[in-house]
C-alpha positions in Angstrom: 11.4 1.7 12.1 12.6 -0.2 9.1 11.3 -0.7 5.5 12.7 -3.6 3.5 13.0 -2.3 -0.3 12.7 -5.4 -3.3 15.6 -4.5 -5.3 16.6 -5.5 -9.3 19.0 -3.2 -11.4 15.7 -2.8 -13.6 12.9 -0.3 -13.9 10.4 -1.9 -11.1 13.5 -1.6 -8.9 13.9 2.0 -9.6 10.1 2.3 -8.9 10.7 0.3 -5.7 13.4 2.7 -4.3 11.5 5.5 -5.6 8.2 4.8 -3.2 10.3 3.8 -0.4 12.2 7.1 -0.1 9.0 9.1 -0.2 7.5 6.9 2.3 10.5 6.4 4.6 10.8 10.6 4.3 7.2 11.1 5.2 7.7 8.7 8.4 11.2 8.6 9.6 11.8 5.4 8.4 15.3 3.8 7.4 15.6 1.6 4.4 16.9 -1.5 3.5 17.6 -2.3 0.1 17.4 -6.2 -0.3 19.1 -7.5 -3.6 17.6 -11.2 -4.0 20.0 -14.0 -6.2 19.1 -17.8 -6.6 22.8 -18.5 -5.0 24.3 -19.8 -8.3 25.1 -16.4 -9.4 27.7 -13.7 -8.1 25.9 -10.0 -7.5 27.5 -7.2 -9.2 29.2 -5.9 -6.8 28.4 -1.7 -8.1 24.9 -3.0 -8.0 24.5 -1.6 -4.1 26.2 1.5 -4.6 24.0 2.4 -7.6 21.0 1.3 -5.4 21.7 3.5 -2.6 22.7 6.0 -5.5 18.7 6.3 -5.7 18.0 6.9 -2.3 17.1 10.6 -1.3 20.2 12.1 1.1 18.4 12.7 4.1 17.4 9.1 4.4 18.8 6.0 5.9 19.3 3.7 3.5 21.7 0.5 3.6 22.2 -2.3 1.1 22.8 -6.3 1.1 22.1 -9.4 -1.3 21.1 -12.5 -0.5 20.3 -15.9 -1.6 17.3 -17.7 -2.0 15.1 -19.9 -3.5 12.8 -17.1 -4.9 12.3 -13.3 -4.7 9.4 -13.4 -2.3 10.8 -15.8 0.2 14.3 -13.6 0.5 12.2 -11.0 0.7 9.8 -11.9 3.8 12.9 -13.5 5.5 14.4 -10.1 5.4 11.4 -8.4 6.5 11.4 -11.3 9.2 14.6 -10.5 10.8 14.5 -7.0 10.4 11.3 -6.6 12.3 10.2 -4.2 9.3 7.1 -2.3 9.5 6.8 -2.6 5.6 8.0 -4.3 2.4 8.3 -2.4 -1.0 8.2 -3.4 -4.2 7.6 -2.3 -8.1 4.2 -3.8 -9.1 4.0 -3.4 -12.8 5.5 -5.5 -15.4 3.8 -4.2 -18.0 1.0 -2.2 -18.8 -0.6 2.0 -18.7 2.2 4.3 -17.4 1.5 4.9 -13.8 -1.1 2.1 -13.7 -0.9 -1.3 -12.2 0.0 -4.5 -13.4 1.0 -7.0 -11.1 4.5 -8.8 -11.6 5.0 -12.3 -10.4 6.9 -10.8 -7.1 3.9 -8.4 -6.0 1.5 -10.9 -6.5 3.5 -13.9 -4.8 4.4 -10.8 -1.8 0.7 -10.2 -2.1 -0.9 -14.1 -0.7 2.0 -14.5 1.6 3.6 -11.7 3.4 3.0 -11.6 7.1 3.6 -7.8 7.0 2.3 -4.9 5.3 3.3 -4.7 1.1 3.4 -1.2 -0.8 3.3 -1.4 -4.2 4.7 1.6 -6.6 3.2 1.5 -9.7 4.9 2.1 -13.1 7.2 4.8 -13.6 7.0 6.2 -10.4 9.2 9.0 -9.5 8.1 11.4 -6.7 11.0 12.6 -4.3 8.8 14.8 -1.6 7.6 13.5 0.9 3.3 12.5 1.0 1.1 14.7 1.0 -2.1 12.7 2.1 -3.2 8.7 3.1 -6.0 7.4 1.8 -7.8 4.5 3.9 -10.0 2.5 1.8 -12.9 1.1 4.5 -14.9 -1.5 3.3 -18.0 -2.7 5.9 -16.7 -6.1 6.0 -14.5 -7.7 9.4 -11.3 -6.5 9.2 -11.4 -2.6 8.7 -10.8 -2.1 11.9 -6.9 -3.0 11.3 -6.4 -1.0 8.6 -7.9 2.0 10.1 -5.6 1.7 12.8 -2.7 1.2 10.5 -4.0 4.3 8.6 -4.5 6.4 12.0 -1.2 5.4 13.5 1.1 6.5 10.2 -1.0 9.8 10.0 -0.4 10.9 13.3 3.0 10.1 13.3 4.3 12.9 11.2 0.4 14.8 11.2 -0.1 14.0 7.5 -3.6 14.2 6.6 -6.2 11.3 6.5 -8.8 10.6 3.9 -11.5 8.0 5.0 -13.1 6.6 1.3 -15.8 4.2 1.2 -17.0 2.7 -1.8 -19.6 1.4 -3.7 -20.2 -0.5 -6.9 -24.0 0.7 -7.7 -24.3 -2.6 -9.8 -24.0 -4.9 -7.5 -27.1 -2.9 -5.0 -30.5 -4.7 -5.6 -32.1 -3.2 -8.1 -35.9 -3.7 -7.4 -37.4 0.0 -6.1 -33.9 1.2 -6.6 -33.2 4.6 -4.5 -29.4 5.9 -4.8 -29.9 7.7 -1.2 -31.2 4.8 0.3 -28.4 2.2 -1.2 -26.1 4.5 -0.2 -27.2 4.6 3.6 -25.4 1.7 5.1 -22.0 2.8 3.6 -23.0 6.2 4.8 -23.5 5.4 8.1 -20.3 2.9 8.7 -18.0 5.8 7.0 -19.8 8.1 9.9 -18.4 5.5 12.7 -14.8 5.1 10.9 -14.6 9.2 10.9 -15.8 9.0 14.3 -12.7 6.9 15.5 -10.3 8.5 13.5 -11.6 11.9 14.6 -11.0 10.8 18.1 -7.3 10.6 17.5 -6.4 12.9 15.1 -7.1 16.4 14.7 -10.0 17.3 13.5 -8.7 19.4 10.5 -6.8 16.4 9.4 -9.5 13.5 9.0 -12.0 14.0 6.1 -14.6 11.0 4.6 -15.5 10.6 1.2 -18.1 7.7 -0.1 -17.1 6.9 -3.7 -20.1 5.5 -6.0 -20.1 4.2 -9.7 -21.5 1.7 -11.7 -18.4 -0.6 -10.9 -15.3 -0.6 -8.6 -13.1 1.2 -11.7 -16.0 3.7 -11.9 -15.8 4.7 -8.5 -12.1 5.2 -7.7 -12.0 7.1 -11.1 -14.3 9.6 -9.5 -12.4 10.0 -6.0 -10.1 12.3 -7.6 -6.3 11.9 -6.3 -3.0 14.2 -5.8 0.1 13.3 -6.7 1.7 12.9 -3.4 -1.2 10.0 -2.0 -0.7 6.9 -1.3 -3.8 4.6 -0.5 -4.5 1.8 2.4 -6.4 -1.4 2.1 -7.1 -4.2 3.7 -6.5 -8.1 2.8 -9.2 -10.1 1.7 -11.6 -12.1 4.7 -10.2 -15.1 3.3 -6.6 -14.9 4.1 -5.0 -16.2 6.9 -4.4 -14.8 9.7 -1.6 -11.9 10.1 -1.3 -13.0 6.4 -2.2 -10.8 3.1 -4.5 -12.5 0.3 -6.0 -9.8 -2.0 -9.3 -10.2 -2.5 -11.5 -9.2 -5.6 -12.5 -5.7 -4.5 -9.1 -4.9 -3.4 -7.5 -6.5 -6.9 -9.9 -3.8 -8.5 -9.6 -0.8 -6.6 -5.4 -1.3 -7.2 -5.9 -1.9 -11.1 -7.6 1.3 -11.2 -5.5 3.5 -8.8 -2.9 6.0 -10.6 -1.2 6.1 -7.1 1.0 3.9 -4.8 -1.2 1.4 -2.5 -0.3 -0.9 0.6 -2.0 -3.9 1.4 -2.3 -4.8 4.9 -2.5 -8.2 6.2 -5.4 -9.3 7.9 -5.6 -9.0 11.8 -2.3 -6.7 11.5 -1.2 -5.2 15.2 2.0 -4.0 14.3 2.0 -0.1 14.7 1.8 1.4 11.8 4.1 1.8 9.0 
């Protein structure tokens, strides 16, 4: 399994390599650093040895450069040919340490990639390996995939698997407003997603949380998170299929998250990442 790594001699690079490793550790993965140049320029050639320079020892990491017309493209065209399981990138351009702010290459990778697209936020610097995924399961079509994806990565290496649903109190109906009883639907869907997910996993390594607040930013602040997470969501309804489009929900849960996320595209069958 490969994992194609978005790579600039700057500080999202750094980020970029930095999520990778711990991912690529956690999974058995293999790396491939992807240096992307608009063709009119020579690469410096020391830029690949200080990009594997990054990458922890005990993973497989190899480098190249590449012309294109834009990041994004050279990037899916490598994840293309590669067969990768998973692109990588650093989100933040600006912004909170160790909160998002989407770049022009995240969001581009984010309404076109055809395969899953983790995004390290600012600063980011872990080297061990995760310590828990965190599927986020909306009610909507389409959880299904990203459960899967979630299921499939924890099992591989028997990491531990958090099942969050949430909901944005706000947006309930308001008229004979009863917390318990707006809370039932998401109660009972979060109930069948542990049911699946129990049925393939151990049970000792699948737990459910439902996550409530006012808003989205509310409710994700409340989840409470470790260091060593790294969250799962699914593409917006709208996008295309087997591509990613990040929908509003999604767009808030990441602007809130202090931990890495992957977006997975909608309809994904790949297994895993």
């Amino acid at each position: 399994m490969k994992y194609v790594v978005g790579y600039r001699p700057d500080e999202r690079g750094a980020d970029a390599v930095a999520l990778a490793g711990v991912i690529a550790r956690t999974q058995g993965a293999e790396l491939h650093l992807v240096n992307v140049t608009n063709g009119g320029k020579a690469a410096d050639p020391d830029i690949g040895k200080r990009a594997l320079a990054m990458v922890p020892a005990d993973v497989a990491a190899t480098f190249s450069s590449r012309a294109s017309e834009s990041f994004v493209h050279g990037l899916i065209d490598a994840a293309t040919e590669d067969d990768a399981a998973l692109i990588v990138v650093g989100a933040a351009s600006n912004g909170v340490f160790k909160r998002f702010t989407l770049g022009s290459v995240a969001n581009g990778l984010l309404h076109a990639s055809p395969v899953p697209v983790a995004l390290a936020p600012r600063g980011y610097n872990r080297r061990d390996p995760l310590t828990r995924l965190t599927v986020m399961t909306g009610m909507r079509e389409g959880w299904q995939a990203v459960l899967d994806v979630g299921i499939t990565a924890a099992g591989r290496r028997n990491v531990p698997l958090r099942l969050v649903s949430v909901v944005e109190i706000d947006q309930l109906e308001q008229s004979d407003f009863d917390l318990n009883n707006a809370l039932s639907p998401a109660r009972q869907h979060v109930n069948t997603v542990l049911a699946k997910a129990a049925a393939r996993l151990p049970h000792n390594k699948v737990s459910v949380t439902l996550a409530h607040g006012r808003n989205i930013e509310e409710a994700v602040d409340g989840i409470g998170w470790k260091s060593g997470e790294l969250v799962i969501v699914g593409s917006s309804r709208l996008a295309e299929n087997r591509k990613i489009f990040i929908g509003s929900t999604a767009n808030k849960i990441l602007r809130s998250l202090p931990v890495p996320m992957v977006v997975v595209p909608r309809d994904f069958q790949a297994q895993g990442i």
